[in-house]
N, C-alpha and C positions, 0 to 999 in steps of 0.2 A: 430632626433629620439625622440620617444616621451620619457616623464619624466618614466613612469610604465619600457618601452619594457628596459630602459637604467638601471634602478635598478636590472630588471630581469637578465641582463648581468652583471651584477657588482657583484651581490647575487651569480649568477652558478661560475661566476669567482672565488670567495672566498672557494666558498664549494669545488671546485677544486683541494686546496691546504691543503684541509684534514680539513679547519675550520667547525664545525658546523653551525657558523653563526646561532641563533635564535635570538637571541634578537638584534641585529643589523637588520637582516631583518625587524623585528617586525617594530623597529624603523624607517627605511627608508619606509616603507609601510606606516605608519600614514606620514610620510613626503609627500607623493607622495596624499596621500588621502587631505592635506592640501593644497597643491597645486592646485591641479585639472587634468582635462584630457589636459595636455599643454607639448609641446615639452621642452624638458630641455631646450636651449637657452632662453628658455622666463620667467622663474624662475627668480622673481626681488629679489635684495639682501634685500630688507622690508619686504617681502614674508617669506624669509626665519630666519631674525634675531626674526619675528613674532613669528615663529614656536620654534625658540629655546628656545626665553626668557619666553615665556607660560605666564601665570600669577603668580604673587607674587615674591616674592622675589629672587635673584640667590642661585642657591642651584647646588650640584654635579652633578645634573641630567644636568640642563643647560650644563656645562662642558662633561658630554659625550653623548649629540646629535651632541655638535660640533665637538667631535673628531671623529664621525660616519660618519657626513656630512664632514667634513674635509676630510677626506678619500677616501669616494664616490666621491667626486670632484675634487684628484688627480689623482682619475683613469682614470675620464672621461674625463680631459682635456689632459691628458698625450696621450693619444687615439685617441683625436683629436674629438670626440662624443660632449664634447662642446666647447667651445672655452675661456671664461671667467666662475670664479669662483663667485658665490653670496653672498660667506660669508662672514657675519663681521670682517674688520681690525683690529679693536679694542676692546681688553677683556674684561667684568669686573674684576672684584677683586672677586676669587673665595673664599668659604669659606674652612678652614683650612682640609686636608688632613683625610680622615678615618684611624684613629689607631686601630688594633686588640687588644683586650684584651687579656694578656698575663697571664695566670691561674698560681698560686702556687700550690707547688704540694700539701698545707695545704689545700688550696681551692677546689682540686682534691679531694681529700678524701671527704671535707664535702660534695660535688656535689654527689659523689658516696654514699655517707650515707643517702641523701636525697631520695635517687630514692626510699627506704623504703616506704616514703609517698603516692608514685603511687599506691601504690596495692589497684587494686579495684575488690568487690567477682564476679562482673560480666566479669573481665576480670583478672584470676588470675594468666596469665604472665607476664601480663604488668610490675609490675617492675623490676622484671628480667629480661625482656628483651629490654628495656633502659638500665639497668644499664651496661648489656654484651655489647650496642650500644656505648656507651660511652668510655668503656673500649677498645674496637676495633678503636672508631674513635683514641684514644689517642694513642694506642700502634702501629699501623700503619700508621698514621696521613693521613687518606682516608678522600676525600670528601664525605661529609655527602649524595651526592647524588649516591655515588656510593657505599657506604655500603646499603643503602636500596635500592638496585639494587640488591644485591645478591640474589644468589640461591641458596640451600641447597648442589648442584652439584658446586657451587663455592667455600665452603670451605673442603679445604682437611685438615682433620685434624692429618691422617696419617704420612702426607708430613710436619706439617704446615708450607700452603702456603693457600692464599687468590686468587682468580684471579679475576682478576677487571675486564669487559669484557667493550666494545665499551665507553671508555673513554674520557676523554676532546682529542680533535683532532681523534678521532676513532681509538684512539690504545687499544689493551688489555694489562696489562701488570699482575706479578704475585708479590706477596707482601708476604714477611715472615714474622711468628710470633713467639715470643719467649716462652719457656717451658710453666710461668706461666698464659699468654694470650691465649696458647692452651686449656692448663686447663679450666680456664675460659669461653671458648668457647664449650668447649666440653661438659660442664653439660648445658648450655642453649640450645646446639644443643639437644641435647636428651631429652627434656623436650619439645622442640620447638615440634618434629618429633611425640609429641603426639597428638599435634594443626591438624586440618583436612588437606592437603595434595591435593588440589586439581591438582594440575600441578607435582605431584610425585617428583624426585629429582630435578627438575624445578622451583617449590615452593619458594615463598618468604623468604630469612632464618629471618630475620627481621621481624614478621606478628601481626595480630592482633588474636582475641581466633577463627574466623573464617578460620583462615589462609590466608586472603590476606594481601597484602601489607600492612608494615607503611607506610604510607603516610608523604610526609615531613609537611605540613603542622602540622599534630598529633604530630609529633617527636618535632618540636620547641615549641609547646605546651605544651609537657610533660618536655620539657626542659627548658622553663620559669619556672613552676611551680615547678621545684626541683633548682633551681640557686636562685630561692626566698625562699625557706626555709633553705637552706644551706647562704642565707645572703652571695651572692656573687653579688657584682653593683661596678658601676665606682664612681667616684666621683660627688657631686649631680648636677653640673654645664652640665654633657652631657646629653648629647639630646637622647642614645641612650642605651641599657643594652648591656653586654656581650655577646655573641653571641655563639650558639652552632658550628660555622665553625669557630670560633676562638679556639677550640679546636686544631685541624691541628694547628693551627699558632705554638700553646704553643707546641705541641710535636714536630716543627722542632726547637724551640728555645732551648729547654728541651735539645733535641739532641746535639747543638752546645755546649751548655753549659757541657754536658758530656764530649763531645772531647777535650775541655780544658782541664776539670780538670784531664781528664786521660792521657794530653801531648801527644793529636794524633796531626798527621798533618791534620789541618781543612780546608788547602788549597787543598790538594790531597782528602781530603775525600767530601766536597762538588759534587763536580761531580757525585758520587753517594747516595748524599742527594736528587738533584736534578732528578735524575733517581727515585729512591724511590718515593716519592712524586707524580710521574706522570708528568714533565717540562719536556718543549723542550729544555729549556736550564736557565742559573743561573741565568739570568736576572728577571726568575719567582720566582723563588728560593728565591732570596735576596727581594720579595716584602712581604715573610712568615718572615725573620729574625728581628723582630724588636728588637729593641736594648732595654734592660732592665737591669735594677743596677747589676743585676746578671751576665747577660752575659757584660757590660762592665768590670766588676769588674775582669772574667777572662779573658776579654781580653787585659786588660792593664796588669796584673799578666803574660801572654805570652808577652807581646813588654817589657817589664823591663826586661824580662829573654834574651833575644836576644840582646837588647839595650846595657846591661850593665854587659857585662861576666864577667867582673873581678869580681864582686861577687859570681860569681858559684866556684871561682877558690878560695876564702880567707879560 
C-alpha cells in the first residue's frame, strides 16, 4: 500500500472515533510529502529519524512527531498494512516538561486592571471586551478557542448557561455561570449588540467594532500587551511568558483549591471537574492540576486531618 493511500486510512480511522485529528494529520502529510510517492514497506528507518530530528537542536516538537508516527506505525503493523516499524530505538534526552503558569488571584486583578490600556478611540470596545474575555475564560475555565467561537445565540443569560457547541472530540456541552459573571456578561453583551450584527443572533459575541470575529491570533496579542503592563512573567531563566490558555489551567487549580478549604470531597467532585472542563475523562483532567505551594499546602492540611484523628478528637 502506498505511504499517502495508508495515512488516508489511518487519518478516516482516527476521525472515526470522534478525534478531530488536525494537526496530527497536518503532521503525517509533511511526513508522507518527505518521504515521497513510495509504498510504506520501503520507508528506511534514516528516512524517517531525518524527518523527526529536523535541524538544530531536540526540542518538544521532536517528541511529538514521534509520538504521531509512533502511533501511525502501531496501527499499520497491527493491521498487517506493513510489516516492520522505521522508527528510532533509541531516544534522546528530551528537554524538561511544559509548566502552565499558574496566575494569583493578585495577578488576576492586575491582568484585569490592565485591559484599561487596550482602549483605542478607533475601536472603543476593545477593552471591554477583553477584559469580559478574560473574566469568562476564568470563571468557566473554556478554551480560549471555544469562547471566541461563541454566538450571541450561545450565551443565555436568562438561564446563565454558556453552550459550547462542536468542541474538542465534537461534543456540545452547556457551562454555568455564577450571579456575578452574568452580570458581567450581560453589560458587555448589550454594549456588544450595538456592534454591526451581520449574522443576527449568529454573530460573533467576542467581535471586533465591525462585528466580526476576535481572532485568536488579536486576542494573544491584546493579551501579551496587558500581562506586560500588569508586570506578570515567569522567572527570567524561561524561554517562554505566561500564556493566556493558562488561564483554564489557574481556574481548574483555583477550583481544587476551593474544595479544600471548604472540606468538600475532591475525590467525588473531580469527575465533575472533568465534565466541566470538556475531558473524556481525568487523565485530562489531572494534566490542568498542576501542583502549586497553595494547593499542596491544602493538600497536606487534608492527609494530616485523616492521617492523624486523635487530634480532631483532644
Amino acid at each position: 500500500m502506498k505511504l499517502a493511500e495508508l495515512i488516508n486510512t489511518y487519518v478516516t480511522f482516527k476521525r472515526s472515533m470522534g478525534m478531530r485529528f488536525h494537526s496530527e494529520d497536518c503532521l503525517l502529510r509533511a511526513f508522507c510529502r518527505a518521504m515521497g510517492e513510495v509504498d510504506a514497506s520501503e520507508v528506511k528507518p534514516e528516512q524517517v529519524l531525518a524527518f523527526i530530528a529536523g535541524k538544530g537542536p531536540v526540542t518538544a516538537f521532536w517528541n511529538l512527531k514521534f509520538k504521531v508516527l509512533r502511533s501511525f506505525y502501531r496501527f499499520a503493523v497491527s493491521r498487517g498494512f506493513t510489516a516492520t516499524c522505521p522508527l528510532p530505538a533509541n531516544l534522546p534526552k528530551f528537554p524538561p516538561p511544559f509548566e502552565p503558569y499558574i496566575y494569583s488571584t493578585e495577578e488576576l486583578r492586575r491582568l484585569l486592571a490592565a485591559t484599561d490600556g487596550l482602549q483605542a478611540p478607533e475601536s472603543p470596545l476593545q477593552a471591554l471586551t477583553f477584559r469580559t474575555l478574560l473574566l469568562l475564560l476564568y470563571g468557566t475555565a473554556m478554551r480560549i478557542g471555544e469562547a471566541l467561537s461563541l454566538t450571541l445565540h450561545d450565551v443565555d443569560l436568562s438561564n446563565g448557561l454558556v453552550t459550547v457547541r462542536d468542541a474538542k472530540f465534537f461534543k456540545t456541552r452547556l457551562v454555568p455561570m455564577g450571579p456575578k459573571l452574568i452580570k458581567e456578561i450581560a453589560t458587555y453583551a448589550s454594549k456588544r449588540r450595538q456592534l454591526p450584527l451581520p449574522h443576527g443572533d449568529a454573530s460573533s459575541f467576542f467581535a471586533t467594532r465591525t462585528g466580526n470575529p476576535l481572532v485568536y491570533e488579536n486576542a494573544i496579542t491584546l493579551f501579551q500587551r496587558a500581562r506586560r503592563q500588569a508586570n506578570i512573567k515567569r522567572e527570567s531563566s524561561a524561554s517562554y511568558p505566561p500564556r493566556l490558555h493558562d488561564i483554564r489551567h489557574t481556574a481548574a487549580v483555583h477550583r481544587l483549591i476551593a474544595w479544600y478549604k471548604a472540606g468538600a470531597d475532591v475525590q467525588r467532585l473531580l469527575p465533575q471537574l472533568a465534565t466541566y472542563l470538556g475531558h473524556k475523562d481525568l487523565a485530562s483532567t489531572q494534566h490542568y492540576l498542576s501542583m502549586t505551594s497553595e494547593l499542596l499546602h491544602e493538600a497536606s492540611e487534608r492527609f494530616e486531618w485523616y492521617a492523624q484523628p486523635e487530634i480532631r478528637h483532644e
